[in-house]
C-alpha positions in Angstrom: -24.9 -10.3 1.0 -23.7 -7.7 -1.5 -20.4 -7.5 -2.7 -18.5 -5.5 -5.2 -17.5 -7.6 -8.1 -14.9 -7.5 -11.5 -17.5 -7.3 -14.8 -15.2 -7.3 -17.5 -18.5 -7.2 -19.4 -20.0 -4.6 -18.3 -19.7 -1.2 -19.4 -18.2 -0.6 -16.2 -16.4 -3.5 -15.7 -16.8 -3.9 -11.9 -20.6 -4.8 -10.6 -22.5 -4.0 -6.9 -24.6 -7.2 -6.4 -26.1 -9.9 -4.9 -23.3 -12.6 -3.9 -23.3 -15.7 -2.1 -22.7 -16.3 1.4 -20.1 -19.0 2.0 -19.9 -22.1 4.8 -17.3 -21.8 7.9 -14.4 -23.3 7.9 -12.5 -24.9 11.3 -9.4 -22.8 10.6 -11.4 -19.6 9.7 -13.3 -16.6 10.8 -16.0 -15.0 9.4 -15.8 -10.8 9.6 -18.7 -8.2 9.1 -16.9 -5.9 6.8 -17.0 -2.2 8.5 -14.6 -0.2 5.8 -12.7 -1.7 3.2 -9.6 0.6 0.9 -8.8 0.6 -2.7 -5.6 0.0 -3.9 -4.3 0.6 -7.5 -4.4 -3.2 -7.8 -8.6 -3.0 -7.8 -8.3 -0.5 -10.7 -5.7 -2.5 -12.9 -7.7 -5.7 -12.5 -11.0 -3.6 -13.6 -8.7 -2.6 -16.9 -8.3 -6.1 -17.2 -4.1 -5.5 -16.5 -4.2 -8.0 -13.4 -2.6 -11.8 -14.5 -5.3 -14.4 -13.4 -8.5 -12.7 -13.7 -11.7 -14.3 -13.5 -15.1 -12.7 -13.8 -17.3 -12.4 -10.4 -14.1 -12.7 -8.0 -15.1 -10.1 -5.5 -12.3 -7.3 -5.7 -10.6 -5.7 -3.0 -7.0 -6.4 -0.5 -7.8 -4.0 2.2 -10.6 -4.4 5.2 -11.3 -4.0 9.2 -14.4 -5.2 10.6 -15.9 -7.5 13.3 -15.7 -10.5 14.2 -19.2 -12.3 14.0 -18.7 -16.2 13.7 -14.8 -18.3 14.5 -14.8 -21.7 13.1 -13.8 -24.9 15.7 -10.3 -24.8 15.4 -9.6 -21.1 16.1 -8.2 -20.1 19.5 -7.6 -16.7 20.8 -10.7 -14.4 19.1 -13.8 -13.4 20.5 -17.3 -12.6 18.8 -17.1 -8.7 18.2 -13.9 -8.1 18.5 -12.7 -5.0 15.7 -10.0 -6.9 13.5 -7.9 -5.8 10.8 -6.9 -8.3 7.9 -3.7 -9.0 6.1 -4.4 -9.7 2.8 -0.8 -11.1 1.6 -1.3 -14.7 1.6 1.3 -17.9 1.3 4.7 -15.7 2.2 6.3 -18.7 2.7 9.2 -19.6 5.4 11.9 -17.4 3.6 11.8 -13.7 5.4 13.8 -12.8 2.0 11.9 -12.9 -0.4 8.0 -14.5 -1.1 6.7 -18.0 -2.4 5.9 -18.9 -5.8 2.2 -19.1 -4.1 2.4 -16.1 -2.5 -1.0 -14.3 -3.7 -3.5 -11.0 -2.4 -6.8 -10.8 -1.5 -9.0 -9.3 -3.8 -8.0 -11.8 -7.0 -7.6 -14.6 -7.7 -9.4 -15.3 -4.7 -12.5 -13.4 -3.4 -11.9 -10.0 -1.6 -12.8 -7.7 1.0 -15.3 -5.2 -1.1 -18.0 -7.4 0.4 -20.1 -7.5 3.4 -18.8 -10.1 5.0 -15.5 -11.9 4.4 -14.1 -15.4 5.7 -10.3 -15.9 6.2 -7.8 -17.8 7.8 -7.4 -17.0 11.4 -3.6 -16.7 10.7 -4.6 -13.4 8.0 -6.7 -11.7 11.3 -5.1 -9.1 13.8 -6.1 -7.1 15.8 -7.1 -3.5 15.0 -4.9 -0.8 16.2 -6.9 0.5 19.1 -6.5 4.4 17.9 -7.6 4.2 14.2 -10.9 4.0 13.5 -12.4 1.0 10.6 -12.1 3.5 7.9 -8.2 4.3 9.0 -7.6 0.6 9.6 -9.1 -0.2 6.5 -7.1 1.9 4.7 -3.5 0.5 6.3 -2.9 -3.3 5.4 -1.3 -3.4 1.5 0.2 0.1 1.1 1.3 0.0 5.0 2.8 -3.3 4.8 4.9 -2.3 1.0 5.9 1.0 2.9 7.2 -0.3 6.2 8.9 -3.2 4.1 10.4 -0.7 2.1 11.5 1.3 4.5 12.6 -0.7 7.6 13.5 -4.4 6.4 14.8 -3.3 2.9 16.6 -0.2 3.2 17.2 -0.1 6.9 16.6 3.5 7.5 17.5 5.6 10.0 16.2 8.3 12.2 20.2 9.9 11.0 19.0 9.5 7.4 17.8 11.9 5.0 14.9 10.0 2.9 13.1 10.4 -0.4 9.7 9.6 -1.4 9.0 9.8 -5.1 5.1 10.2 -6.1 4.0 11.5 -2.9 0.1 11.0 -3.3 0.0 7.4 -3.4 -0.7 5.7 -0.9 2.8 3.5 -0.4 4.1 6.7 -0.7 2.1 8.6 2.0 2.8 5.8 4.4 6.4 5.7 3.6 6.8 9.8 4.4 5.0 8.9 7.8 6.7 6.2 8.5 10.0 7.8 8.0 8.9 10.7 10.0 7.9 8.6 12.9 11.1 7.3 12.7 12.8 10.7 12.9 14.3 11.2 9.5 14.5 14.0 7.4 12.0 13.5 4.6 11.8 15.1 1.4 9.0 14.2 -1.5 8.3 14.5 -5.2 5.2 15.3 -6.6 3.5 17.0 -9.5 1.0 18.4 -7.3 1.5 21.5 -5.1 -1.3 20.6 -3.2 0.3 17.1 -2.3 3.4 19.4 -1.5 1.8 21.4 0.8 0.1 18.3 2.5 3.3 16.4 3.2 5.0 19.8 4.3 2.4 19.9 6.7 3.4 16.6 8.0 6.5 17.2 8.6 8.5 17.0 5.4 11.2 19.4 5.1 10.0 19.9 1.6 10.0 18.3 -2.2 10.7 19.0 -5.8 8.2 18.8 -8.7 9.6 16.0 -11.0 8.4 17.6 -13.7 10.9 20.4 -13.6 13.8 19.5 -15.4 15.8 21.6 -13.1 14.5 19.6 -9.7 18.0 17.2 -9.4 19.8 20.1 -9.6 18.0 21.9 -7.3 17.4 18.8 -5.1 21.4 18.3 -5.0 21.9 22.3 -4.1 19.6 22.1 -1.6 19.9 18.6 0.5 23.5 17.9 -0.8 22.2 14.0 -1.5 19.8 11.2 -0.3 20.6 8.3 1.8 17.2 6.4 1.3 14.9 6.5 -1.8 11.6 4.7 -1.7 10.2 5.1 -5.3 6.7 3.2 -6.9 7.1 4.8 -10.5 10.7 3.5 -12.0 10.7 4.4 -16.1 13.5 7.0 -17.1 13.0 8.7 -13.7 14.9 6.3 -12.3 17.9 7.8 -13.6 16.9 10.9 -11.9 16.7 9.1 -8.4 20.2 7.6 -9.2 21.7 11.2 -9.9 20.5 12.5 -6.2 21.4 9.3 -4.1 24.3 10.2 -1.6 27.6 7.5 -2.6 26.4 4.3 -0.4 22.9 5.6 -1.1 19.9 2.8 -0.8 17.1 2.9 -3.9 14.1 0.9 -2.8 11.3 -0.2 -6.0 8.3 -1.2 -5.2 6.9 -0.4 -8.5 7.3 0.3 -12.0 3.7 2.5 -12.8 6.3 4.3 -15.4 7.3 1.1 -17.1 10.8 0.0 -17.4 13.7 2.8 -17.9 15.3 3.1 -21.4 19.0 3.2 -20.3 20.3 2.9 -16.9 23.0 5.0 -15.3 25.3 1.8 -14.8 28.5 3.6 -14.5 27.1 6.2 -11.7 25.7 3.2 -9.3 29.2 1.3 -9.7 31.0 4.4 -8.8 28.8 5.5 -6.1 28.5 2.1 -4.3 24.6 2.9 -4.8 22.5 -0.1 -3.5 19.5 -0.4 -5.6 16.9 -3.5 -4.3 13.2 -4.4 -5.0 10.6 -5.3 -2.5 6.8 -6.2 -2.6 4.0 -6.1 -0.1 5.7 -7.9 2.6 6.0 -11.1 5.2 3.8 -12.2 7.9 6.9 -10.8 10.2 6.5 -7.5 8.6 2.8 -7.0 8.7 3.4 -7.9 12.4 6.1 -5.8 13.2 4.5 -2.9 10.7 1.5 -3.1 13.3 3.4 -2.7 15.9 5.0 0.3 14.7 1.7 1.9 13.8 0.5 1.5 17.0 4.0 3.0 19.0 4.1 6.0 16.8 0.4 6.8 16.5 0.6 6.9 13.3 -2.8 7.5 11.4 -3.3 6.9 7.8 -5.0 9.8 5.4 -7.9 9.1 4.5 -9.1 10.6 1.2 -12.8 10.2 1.3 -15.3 7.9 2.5 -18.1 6.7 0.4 -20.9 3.6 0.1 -19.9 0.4 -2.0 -23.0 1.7 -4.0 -20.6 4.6 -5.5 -18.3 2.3 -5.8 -17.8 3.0 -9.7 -16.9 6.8 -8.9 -14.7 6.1 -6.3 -12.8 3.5 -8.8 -12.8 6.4 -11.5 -11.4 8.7 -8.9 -8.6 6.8 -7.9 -7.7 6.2 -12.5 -7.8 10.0 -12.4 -5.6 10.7 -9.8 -7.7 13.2 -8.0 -7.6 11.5 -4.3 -4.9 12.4 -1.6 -4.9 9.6 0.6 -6.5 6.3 0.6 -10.7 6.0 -1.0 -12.2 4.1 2.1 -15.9 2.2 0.7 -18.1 1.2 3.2 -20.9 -1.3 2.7 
């Protein structure tokens, strides 16, 4: 089979080859790869920015497919039946907080930008029955950090008024839908009026360009205040986020793309009770529950564009440029 691999020595540093099949397992279950979804993870392990890298570890976290072989042990699946796999791995017992072996798919262990991909029965669900393999493809990681996020972290309400910072991502995109299936009032902030436009059409009541040094100002004048904030970026911004959260507010990180912020606003989150709490990917009771959800609401996740593993190097540079809106689906 072919899979798409990490090359730190090539030019490109990721490679579409030749790579081996592996044997069954009892406790596994062997999936023909239909669409598989990049992630900003892929693209940080290709710069070589991932801990744990090892050349020839097929990349990718995100896949749907069919089933086509279940090893002994394995109750409950049938041959052909359209899965979609969680790629967070070793939770742990604690619905808190992860394991010290809590690891993804896609590094250090082999991935899902492959043909075909064996995992534990226990990482296999069932596909939502209105997305198609590129939509479900495109859910598990950034799904699963959005609804953990949103729901377990912050506890957000359909009374709330919610935030998403970097709207264009795709945490962030699922986060906006998310809260709108939940009936909350959902603002964004992008550099993009394009992006703007798309989540307006979605249903946000609208969003502020955080390039503006003006926008908190504005933000406040306009909305009057945030209960929830779901940001990926942290850096100095944060101290924006922390100037328009509502007293008793809820800041939710599941990121730090901007690095770490030079000062904090200490005085202002003591003051104004602000609650500010981290979260990553999610528990094996999330990415249940975050199915679930998906499948109530109807929610369908945007799908940027769709293209063969073969392209797969200009479907990695797009995502480094910024240029997609919504998730880059590969399929082999």
């Amino acid at each position: 089979m072919k899979g798409i691999v990490l090359d730190l020595d090539s030019k490109n540093k990721i490679s579409y080859q030749e790579v081996p099949s592996k044997s069954l397992e009892g406790d596994q279950i062997r999936i023909q790869i239909k669409a598989a979804a990049l992630n900003h993870r892929d693209e940080w392990c290709r710069q070589g920015k991932y801990p744990n890298l090892t050349n020839g570890v097929i990349l990718g976290s995100d896949g749907a497919g069919a089933i086509t072989e279940v090893g002994a042990d394995v109750k409950g699946f049938q041959i052909g039946q359209e899965v979609i796999i969680n790629p967070a791995m070793n939770w742990g017992d604690n619905q808190e907080a992860q394991s010290k072996d809590f690891l993804i798919m896609g590094t250090p262990h082999d991935g899902t930008l492959c043909e075909e991909v064996l995992v534990s029965a226990d990482r296999v669900h069932a596909k939502p029955n209105h997305l198609n393999f590129e939509e479900a493809a495109a859910l598990p990681l950034a799904g699963l950090t959005a609804y953990r996020a949103l729901i377990y972290q912050a506890k957000t309400k359909p009374s709330d008024k919610v935030l998403i910072s970097g709207f264009g991502g795709g945490v962030a995109q699922f986060a906006a839908q998310f809260a709108l299936g939940l009936g909350a009032e959902v603002y964004v902030t992008t550099s993009s009026p394009a992006k703007l436009e798309k989540a307006v059409s979605m249903g946000a009541k609208g969003g502020f360009d955080y390039r503006d040094s003006q926008w908190v100002d504005k933000s406040n004048a306009e909305v009057g205040g945030f209960d929830v904030i779901i940001d990926g970026a942290s850096g100095d911004g944060l101290n924006d986020l922390i100037k328009v959260t509502k007293p008793g507010g809820r800041i939710v990180i599941y990121g730090a793309t901007q690095g770490n912020p030079a000062t904090l606003e200490a005085r202002r989150i003591f003051w104004n009770q602000i609650k500010i709490m981290g979260s990553t990917m999610g528990s094996d009771q999330d990415f249940e529950e975050m199915l679930t959800f998906v499948q109530k609401y109807q929610i369908k996740p945007i799908v940027d564009s769709v293209s063969p593993f073969s392209e797969a190097v200009e479907a990695f540079d797009k995502m480094r440029d910024g240029k997609q809106m919504g998730k880059i689906v590969l399929v082999p």
